[in-house]
PyMOL Python script that loads the backbone (N, CA, C, O; Angstrom):
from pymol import cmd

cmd.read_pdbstr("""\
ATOM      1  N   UNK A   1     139.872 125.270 109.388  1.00  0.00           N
ATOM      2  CA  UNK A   1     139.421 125.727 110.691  1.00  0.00           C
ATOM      3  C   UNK A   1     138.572 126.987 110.572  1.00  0.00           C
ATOM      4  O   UNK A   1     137.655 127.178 111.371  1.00  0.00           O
ATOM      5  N   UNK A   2     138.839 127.815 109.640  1.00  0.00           N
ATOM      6  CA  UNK A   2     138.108 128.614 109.169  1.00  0.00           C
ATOM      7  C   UNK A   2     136.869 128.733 109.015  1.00  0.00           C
ATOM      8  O   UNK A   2     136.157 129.551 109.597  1.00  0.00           O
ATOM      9  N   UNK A   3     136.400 127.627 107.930  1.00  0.00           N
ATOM     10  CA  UNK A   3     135.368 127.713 107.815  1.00  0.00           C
ATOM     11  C   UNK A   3     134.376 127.464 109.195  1.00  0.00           C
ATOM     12  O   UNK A   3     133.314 128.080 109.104  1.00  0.00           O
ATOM     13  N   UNK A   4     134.471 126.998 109.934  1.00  0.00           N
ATOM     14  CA  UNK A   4     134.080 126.938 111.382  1.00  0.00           C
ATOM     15  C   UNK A   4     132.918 128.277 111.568  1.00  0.00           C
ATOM     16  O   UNK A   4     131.746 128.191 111.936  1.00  0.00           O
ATOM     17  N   UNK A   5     133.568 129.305 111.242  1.00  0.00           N
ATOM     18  CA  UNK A   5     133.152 130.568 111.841  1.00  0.00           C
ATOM     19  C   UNK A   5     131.973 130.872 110.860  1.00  0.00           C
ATOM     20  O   UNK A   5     131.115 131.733 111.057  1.00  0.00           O
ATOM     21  N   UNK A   6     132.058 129.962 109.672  1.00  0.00           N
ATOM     22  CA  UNK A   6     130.646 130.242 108.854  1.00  0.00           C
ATOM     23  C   UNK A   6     129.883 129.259 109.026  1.00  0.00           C
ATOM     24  O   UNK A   6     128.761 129.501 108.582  1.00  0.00           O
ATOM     25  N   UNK A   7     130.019 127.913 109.623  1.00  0.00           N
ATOM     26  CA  UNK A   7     129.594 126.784 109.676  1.00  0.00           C
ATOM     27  C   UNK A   7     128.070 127.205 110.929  1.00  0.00           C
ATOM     28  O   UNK A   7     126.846 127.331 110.880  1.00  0.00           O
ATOM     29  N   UNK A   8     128.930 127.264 111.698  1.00  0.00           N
ATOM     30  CA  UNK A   8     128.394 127.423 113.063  1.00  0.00           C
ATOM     31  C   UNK A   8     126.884 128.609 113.213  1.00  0.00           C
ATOM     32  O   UNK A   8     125.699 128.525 113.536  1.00  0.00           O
ATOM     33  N   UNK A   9     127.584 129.369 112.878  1.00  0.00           N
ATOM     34  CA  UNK A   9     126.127 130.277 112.626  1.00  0.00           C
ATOM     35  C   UNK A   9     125.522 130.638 111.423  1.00  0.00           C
ATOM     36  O   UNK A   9     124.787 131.595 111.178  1.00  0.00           O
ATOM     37  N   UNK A  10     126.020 129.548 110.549  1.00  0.00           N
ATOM     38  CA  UNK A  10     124.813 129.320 109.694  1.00  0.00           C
ATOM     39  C   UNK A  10     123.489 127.914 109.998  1.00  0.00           C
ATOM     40  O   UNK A  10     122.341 127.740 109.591  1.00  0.00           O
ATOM     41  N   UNK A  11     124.420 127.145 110.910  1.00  0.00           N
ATOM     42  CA  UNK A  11     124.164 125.979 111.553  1.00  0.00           C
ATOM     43  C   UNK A  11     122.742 126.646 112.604  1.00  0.00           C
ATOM     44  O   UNK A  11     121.554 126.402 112.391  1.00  0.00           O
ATOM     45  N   UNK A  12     123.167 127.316 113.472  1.00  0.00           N
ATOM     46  CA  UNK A  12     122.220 128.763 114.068  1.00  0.00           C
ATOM     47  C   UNK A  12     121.322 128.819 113.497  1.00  0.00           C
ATOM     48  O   UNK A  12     120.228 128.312 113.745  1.00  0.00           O
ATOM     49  N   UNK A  13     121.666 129.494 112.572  1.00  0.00           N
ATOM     50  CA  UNK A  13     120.302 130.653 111.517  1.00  0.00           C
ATOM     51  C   UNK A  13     119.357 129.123 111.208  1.00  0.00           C
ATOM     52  O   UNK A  13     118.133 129.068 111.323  1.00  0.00           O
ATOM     53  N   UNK A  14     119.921 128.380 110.949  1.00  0.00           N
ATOM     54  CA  UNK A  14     118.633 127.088 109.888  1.00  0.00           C
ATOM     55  C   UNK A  14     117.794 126.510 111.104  1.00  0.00           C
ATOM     56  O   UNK A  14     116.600 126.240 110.980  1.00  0.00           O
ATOM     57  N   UNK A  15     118.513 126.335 112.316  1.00  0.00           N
ATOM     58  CA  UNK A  15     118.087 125.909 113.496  1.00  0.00           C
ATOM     59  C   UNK A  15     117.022 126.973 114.362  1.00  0.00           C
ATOM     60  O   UNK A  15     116.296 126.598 115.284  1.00  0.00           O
ATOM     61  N   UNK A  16     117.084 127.984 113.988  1.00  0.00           N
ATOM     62  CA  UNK A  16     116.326 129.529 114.442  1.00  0.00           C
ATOM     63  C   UNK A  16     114.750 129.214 113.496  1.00  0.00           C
ATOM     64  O   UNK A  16     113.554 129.058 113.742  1.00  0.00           O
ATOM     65  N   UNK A  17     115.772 129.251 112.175  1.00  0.00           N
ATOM     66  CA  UNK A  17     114.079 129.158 111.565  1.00  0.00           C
ATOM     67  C   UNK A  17     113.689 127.925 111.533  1.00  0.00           C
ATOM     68  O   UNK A  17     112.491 128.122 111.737  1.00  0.00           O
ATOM     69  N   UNK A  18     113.799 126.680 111.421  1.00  0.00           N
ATOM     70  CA  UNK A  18     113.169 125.764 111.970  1.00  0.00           C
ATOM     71  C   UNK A  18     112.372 125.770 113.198  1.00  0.00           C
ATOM     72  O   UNK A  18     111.264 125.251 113.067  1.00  0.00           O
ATOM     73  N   UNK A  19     112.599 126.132 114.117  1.00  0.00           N
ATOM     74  CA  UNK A  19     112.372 126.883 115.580  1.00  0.00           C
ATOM     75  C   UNK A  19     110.900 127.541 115.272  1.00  0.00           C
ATOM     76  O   UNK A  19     109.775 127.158 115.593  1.00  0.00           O
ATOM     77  N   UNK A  20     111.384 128.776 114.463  1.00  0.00           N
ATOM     78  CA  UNK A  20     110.073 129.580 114.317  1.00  0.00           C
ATOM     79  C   UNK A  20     109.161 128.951 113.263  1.00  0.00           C
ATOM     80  O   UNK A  20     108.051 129.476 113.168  1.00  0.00           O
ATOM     81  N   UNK A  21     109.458 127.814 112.371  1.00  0.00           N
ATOM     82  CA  UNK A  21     108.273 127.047 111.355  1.00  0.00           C
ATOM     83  C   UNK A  21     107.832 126.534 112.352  1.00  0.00           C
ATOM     84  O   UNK A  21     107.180 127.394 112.944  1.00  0.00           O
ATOM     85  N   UNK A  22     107.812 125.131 113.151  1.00  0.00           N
ATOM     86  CA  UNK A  22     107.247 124.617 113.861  1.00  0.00           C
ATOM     87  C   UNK A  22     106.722 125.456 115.032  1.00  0.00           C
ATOM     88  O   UNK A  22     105.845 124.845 115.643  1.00  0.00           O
ATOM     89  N   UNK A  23     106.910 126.301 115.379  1.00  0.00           N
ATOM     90  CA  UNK A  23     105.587 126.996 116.641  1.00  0.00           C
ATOM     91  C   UNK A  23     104.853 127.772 115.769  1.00  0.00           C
ATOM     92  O   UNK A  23     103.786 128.224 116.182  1.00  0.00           O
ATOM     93  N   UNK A  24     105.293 128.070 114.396  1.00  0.00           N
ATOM     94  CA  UNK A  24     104.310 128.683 113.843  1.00  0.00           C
ATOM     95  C   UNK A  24     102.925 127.771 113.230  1.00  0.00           C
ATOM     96  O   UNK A  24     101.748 128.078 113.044  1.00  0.00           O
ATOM     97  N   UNK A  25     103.596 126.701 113.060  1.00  0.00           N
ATOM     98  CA  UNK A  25     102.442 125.890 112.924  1.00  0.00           C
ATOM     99  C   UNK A  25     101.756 124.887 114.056  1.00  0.00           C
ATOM    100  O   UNK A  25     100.672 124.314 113.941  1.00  0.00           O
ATOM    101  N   UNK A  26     102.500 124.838 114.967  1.00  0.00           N
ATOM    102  CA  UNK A  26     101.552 125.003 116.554  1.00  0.00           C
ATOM    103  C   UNK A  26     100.525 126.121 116.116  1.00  0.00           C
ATOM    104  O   UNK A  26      99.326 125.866 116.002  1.00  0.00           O
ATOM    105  N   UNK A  27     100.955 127.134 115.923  1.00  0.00           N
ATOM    106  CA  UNK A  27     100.071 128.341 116.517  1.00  0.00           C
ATOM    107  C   UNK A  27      98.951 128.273 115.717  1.00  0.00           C
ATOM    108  O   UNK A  27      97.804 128.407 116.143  1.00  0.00           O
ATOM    109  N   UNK A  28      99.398 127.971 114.007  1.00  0.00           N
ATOM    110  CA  UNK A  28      98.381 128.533 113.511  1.00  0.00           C
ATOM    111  C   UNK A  28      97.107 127.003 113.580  1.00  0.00           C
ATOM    112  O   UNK A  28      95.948 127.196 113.214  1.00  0.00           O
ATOM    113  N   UNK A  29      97.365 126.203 113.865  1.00  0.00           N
ATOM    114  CA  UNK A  29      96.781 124.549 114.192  1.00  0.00           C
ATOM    115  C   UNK A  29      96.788 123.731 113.238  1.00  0.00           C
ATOM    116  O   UNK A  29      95.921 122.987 112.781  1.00  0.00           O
ATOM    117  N   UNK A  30      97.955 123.949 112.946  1.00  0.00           N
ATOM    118  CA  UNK A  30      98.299 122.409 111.720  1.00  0.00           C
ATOM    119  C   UNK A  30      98.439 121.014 112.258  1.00  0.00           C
ATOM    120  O   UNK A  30      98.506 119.936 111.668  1.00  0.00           O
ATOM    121  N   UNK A  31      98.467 121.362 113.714  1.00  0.00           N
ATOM    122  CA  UNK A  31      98.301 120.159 114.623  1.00  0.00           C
ATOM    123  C   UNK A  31      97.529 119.688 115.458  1.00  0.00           C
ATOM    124  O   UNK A  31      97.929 119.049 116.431  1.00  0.00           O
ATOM    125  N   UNK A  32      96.024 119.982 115.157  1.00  0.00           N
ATOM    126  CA  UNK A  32      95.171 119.808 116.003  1.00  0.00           C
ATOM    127  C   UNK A  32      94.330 118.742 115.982  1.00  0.00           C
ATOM    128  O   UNK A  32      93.705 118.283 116.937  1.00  0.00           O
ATOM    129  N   UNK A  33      94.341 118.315 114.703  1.00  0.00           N
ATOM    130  CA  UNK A  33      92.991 116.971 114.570  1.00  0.00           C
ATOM    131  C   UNK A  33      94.352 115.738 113.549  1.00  0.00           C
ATOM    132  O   UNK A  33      94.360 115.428 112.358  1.00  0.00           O
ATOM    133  N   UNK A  34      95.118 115.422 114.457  1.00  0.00           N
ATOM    134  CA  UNK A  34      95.592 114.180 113.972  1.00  0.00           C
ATOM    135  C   UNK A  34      94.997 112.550 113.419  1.00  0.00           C
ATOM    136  O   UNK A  34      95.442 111.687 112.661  1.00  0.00           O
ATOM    137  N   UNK A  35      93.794 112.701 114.240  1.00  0.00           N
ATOM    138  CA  UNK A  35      93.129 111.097 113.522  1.00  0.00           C
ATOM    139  C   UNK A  35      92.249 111.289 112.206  1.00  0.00           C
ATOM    140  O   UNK A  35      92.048 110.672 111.160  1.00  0.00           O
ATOM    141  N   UNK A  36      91.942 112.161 112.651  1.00  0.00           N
ATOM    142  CA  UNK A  36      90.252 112.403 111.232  1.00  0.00           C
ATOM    143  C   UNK A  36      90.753 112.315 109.693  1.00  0.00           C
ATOM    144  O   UNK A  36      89.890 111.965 108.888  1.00  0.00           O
ATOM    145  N   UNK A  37      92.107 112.605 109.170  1.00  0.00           N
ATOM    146  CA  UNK A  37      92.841 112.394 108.095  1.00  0.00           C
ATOM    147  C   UNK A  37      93.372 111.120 108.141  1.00  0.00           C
ATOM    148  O   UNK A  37      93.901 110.796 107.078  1.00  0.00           O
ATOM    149  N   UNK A  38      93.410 110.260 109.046  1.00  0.00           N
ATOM    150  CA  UNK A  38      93.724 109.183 108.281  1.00  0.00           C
ATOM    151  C   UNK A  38      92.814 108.277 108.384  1.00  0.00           C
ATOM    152  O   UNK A  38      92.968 107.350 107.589  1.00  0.00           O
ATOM    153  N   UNK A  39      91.826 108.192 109.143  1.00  0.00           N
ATOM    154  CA  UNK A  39      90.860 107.440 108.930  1.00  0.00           C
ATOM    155  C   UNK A  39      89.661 108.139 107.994  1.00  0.00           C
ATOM    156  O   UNK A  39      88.562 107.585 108.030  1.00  0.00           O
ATOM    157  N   UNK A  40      89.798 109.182 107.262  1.00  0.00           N
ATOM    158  CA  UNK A  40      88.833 109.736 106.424  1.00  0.00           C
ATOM    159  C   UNK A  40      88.959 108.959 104.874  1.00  0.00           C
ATOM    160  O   UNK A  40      88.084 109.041 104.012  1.00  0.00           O
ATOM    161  N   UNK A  41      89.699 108.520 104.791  1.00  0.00           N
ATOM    162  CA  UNK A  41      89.351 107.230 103.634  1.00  0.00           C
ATOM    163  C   UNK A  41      88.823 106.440 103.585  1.00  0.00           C
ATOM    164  O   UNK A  41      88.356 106.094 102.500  1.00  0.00           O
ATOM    165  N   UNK A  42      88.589 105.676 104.791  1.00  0.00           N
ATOM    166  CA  UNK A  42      87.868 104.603 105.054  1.00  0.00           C
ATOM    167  C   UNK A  42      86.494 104.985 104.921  1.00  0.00           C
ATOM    168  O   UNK A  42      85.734 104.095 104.540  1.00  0.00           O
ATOM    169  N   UNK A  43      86.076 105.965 105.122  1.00  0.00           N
ATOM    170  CA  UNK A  43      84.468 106.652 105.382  1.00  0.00           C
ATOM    171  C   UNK A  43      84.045 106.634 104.030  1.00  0.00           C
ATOM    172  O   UNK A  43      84.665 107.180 103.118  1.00  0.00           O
ATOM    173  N   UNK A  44      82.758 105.867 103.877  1.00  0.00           N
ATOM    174  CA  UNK A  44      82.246 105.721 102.883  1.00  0.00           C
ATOM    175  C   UNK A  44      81.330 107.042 102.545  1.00  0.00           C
ATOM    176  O   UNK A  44      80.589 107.305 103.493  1.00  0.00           O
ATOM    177  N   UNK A  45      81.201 107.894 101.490  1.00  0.00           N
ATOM    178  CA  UNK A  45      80.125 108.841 101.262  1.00  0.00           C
ATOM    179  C   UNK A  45      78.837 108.178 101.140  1.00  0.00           C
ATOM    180  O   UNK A  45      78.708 106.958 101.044  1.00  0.00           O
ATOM    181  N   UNK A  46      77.461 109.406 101.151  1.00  0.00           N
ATOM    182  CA  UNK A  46      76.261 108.692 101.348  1.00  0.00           C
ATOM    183  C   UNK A  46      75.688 108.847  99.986  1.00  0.00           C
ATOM    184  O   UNK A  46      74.579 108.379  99.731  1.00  0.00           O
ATOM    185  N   UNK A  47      76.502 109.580  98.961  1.00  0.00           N
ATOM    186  CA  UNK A  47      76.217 109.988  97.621  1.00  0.00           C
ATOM    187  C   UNK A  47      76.673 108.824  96.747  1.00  0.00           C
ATOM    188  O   UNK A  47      77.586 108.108  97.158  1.00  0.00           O
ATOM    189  N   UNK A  48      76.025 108.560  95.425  1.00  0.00           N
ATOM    190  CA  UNK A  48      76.669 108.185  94.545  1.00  0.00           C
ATOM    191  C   UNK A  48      77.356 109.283  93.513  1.00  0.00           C
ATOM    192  O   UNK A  48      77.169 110.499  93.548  1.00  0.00           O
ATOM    193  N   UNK A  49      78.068 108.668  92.728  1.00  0.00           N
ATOM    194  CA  UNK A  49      78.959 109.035  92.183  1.00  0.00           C
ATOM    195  C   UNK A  49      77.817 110.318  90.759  1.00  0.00           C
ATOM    196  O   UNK A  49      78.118 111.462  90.417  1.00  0.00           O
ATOM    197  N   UNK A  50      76.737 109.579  90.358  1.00  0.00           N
ATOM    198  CA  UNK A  50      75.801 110.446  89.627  1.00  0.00           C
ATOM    199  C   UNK A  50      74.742 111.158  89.672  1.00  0.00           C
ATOM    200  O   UNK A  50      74.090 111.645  88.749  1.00  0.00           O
ATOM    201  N   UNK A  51      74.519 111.225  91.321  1.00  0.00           N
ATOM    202  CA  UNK A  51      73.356 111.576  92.340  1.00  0.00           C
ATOM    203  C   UNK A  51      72.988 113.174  91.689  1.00  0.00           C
ATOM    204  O   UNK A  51      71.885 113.620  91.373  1.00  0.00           O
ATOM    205  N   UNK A  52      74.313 113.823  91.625  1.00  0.00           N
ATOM    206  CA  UNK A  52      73.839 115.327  91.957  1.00  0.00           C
ATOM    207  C   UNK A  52      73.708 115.487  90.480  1.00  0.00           C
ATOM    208  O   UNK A  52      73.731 116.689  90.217  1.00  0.00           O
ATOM    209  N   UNK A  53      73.597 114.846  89.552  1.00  0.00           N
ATOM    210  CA  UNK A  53      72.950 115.708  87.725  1.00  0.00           C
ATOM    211  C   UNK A  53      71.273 115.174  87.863  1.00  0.00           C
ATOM    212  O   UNK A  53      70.409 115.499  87.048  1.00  0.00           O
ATOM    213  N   UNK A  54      71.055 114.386  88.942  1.00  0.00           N
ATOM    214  CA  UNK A  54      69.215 113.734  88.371  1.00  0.00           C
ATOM    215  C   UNK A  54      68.572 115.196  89.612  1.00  0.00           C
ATOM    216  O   UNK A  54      68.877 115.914  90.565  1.00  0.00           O
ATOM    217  N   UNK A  55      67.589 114.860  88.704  1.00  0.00           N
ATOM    218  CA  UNK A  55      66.426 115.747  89.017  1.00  0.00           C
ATOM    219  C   UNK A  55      65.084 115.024  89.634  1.00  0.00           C
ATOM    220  O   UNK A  55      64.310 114.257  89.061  1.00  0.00           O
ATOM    221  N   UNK A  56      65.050 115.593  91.203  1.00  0.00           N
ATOM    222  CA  UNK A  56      64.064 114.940  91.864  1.00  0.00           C
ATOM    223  C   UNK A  56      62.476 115.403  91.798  1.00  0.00           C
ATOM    224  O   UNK A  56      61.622 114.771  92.419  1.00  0.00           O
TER     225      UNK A  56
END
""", "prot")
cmd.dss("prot")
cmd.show_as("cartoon", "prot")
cmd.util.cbc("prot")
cmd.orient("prot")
């Protein structure tokens, strides 16, 4: 029963900072452009792969 009294507000504390990770990454905008990463594979580049060593 004891342990209770360490359970609980350590249960707190992990739940606090979880709390403050996620609005911190609201804030800083780790959540702002959800589509463009997963459809950015599909996007073909306009370069080839040996374009940038030739000399125009």
């Amino acid at each position: 029963m004891s342990i209770l009294y360490v359970l609980i507000p350590l249960a707190l504390l992990i739940l606090a900072v979880a709390v403050w990770a996620f609005f911190w990454a609201v804030g800083s905008g780790q959540f702002d452009d959800l589509d463009t990463p997963a459809v950015r594979i599909l996007m073909d580049d306009d370069k080839n792969p040996g374009d940038e060593n030739k000399n125009d």
